[in-house]
N, C-alpha and C positions, 0 to 999 in steps of 0.2 A: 524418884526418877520417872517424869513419863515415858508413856507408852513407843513416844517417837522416838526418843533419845538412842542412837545407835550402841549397840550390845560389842565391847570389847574386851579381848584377851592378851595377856601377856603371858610373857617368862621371862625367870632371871638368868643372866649367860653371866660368864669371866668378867665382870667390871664394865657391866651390860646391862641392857635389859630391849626385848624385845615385844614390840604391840603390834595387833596384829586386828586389823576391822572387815567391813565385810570383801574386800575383793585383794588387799595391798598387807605387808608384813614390812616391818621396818626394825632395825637394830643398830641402839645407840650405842659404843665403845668408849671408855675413857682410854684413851691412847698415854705412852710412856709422857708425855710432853703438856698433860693436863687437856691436848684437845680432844674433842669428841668427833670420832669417824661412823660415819651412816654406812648401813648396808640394805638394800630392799630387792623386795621379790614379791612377785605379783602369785596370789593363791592361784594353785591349781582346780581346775574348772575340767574334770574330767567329767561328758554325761553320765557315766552312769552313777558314778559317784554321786553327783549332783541329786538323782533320782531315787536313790538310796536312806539320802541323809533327809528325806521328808517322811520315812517311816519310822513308829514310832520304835526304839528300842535296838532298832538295826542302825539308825542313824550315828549311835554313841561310838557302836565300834567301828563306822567309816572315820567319822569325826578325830577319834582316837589316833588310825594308821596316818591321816593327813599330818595333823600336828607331831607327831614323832619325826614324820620326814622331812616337812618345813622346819621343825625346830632344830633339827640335828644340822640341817645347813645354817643359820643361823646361829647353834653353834659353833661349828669348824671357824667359823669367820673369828667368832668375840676369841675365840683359843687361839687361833691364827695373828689377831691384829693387837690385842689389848698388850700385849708386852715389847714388841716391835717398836724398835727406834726407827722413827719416820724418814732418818739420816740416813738409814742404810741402804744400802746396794740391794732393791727388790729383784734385780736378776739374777741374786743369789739363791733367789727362793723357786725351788723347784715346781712346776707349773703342771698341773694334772689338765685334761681336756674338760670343757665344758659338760660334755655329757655324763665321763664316768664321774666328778664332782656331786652332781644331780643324783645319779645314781646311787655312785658310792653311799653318798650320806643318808640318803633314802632309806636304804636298806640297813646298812646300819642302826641308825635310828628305832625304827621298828622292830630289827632284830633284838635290839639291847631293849627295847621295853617286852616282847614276848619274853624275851629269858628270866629279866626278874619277876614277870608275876608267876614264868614257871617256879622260880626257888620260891617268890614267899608264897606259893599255892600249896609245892608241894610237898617241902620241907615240913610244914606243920603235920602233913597228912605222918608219915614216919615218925615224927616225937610222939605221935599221940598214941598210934600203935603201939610202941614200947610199953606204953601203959595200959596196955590192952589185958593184962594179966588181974591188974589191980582196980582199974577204969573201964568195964565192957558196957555191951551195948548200942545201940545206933547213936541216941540222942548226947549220952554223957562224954561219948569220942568223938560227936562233932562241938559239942562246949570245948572239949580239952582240946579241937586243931584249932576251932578260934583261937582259943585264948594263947598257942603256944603262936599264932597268926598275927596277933596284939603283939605280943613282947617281943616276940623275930624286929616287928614294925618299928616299935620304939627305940629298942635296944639298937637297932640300924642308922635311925635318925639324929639320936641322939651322938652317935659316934664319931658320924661324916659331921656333926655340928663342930666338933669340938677342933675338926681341923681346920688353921687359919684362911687357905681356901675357900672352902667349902662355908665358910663361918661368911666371908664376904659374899658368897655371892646369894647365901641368905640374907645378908642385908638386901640385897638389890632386889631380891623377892619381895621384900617389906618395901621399899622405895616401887617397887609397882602395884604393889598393893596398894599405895598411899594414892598414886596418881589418878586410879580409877575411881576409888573412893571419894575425890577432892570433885575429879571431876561429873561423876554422877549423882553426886550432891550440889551441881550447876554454880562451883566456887571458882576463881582465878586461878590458875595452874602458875601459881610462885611459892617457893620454896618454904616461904612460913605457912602457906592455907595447907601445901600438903603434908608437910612432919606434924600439922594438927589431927589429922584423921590417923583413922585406926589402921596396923599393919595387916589386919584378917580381911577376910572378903570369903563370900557365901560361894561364889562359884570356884573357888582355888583348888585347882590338881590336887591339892593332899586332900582337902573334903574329901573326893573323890577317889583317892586310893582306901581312905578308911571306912566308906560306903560299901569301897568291893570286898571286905571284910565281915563286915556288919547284913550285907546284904548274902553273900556266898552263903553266910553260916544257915537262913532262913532257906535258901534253896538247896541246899545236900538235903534238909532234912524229910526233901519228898523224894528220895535215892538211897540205896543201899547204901553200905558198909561194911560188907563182907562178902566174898573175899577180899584181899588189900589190892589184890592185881586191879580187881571193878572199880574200887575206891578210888584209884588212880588215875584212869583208864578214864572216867565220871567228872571226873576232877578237871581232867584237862579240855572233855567233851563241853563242859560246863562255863569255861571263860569265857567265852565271846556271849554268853547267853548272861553269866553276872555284870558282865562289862555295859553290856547293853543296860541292864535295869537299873544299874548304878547311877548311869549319865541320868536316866530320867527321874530318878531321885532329888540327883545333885541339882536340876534343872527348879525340881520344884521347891527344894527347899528356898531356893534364890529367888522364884514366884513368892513365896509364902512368909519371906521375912520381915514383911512390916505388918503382917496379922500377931497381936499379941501373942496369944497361944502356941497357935503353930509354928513361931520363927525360932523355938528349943528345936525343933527337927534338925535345924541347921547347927548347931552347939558343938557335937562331938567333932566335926569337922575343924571347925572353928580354935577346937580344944588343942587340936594337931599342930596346926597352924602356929601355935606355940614353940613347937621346935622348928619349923619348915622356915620362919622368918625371923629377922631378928630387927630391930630400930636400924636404920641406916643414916647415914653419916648427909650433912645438907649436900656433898660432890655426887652422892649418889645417886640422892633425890636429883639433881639438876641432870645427870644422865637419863633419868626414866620419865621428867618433863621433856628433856630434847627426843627423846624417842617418839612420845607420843606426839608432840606438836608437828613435828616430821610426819609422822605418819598423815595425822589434819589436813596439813598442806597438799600429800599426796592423794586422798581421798577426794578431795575438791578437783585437783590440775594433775591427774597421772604422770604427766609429760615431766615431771618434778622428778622424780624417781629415776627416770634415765641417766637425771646425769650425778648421780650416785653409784658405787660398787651394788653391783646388783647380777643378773642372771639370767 
């Protein structure tokens, strides 16, 4: 990929998928009726934020609260739209104001990703303790939060896979995986070039949740551990500070994966990825081409996007 080539994100919604470039976010639906309904919304460009996201380390965790709260509206929508008979009476459907919408999901959003990295942060810190009688120490209780940190991780992922929801819209995570793949590999964005590429991708969110893992364990170990109240207390002081180091991790592995050597740094991530996506079906793929290509369009002519469900 050269250096020009614009740097794009996604995620997978309800029988969705949402891309997202540098100013515009777009969300494809497969609708009850096989068709496909757009939604867009232009990135928030707040200065300070703005100003923030050029330092190094601090920028992860702005970047972070952003996409929780764009995403989480882009949620509400794929949840709202993808099962909806296009037949029906919409003035059945209860109508919230534009602002608390915005709001609403905002918060949300954010609030529900603070809470799980409090349970898988903190959850481990208490199993390991239990073992405190048989397991002491600083360094061999922060091995045993990791490692209870890993299996919390897996044992979780693997569970939400197994249900048929959740099972689709890991497909759709792999069908955008594929799209960025196809297309940063400078190929046709049609349905055979992209179920040809690979489902993983070096910058993908779960890299990144298993980095805050891998990475967390290397920073308690310049911190106490006892007493358990400090341990906690440390724990929580300490998120926004692994959050940050993570991002610039996960950044560089995605620099460094076409250097022989160095592109294993990227692997565990990679390894994740394994349960996070799964092959998706060619209607999916054609959902996560119409996303992206949408987005393209809007990228070029803004004025495209207005006359879409949008915000």
């Amino acid at each position: 990929m050269s250096n020009e080539t614009p740097v794009y994100g996604g995620q997978a919604l309800l029988e969705g998928v949402m891309f997202g470039g540098k100013e515009h976010t777009v969300t494809a639906v497969r609708r009850n009726d096989d068709s496909i309904e757009y939604y867009y919304a232009k990135k928030p460009r707040k200065p300070i934020f703005q100003k923030l996201k050029k330092i190094p380390f601090v920028r992860g965790v702005i970047a972070l609260i952003e996409s929780s709260g764009l995403g989480a509206k882009h949620l509400q929508f794929s949840s709202e739209r993808y099962d909806v008979d296009p037949g029906e009476e919409e003035e059945n459907v209860e109508e919230t104001s534009k602002l608390q919408m915005i709001l609403g999901v905002a918060v949300v959003g954010v609030i529900s990703f603070l809470f799980g990295k409090f349970i898988f942060t903190l959850v481990p810190v208490f199993m390991a303790e239990l073992f405190s009688p048989w397991i002491s120490g600083k360094y061999p209780q922060i091995f045993l939060e990791t490692f209870f940190k890993l299996i919390l991780l897996l044992v979780y992922l693997y569970t939400i896979s197994m249900t048929p929801l959740i099972r689709r819209v890991f497909q759709y995570h792999g069908a955008e995986h594929k799209v960025i793949n196809c297309y940063e590999a400078g190929m046709e964005l049609t349905v055979k070039n992209v179920q040809n590429q690979s489902r993983l991708h070096y910058r993908c969110g779960s890299s990144f949740i298993l980095f805050t893992v891998i990475i967390g364990m290397f920073v308690y170990f310049f911190f106490p551990t006892d007493p358990l109240w400090l341990r906690v207390l440390i724990r929580i002081l300490l998120i926004p500070v692994v959050l940050g180091i993570s991002f610039e991790v996960l950044q560089a592995t995605n620099a460094l994966r076409n250097i022989p050597v160095l592109k294993y740094l990227g692997y565990p991530g990679l390894w994740l990825q394994l349960l996070t996506t799964k092959e998706p079906k060619d209607e999916m793929v054609e959902v996560a081409i119409a996303s992206f290509k949408k987005l393209h369009e809007i990228e070029k002519n803004p004025s495209i996007g207005l006359e879409l469900t949008h915000d």
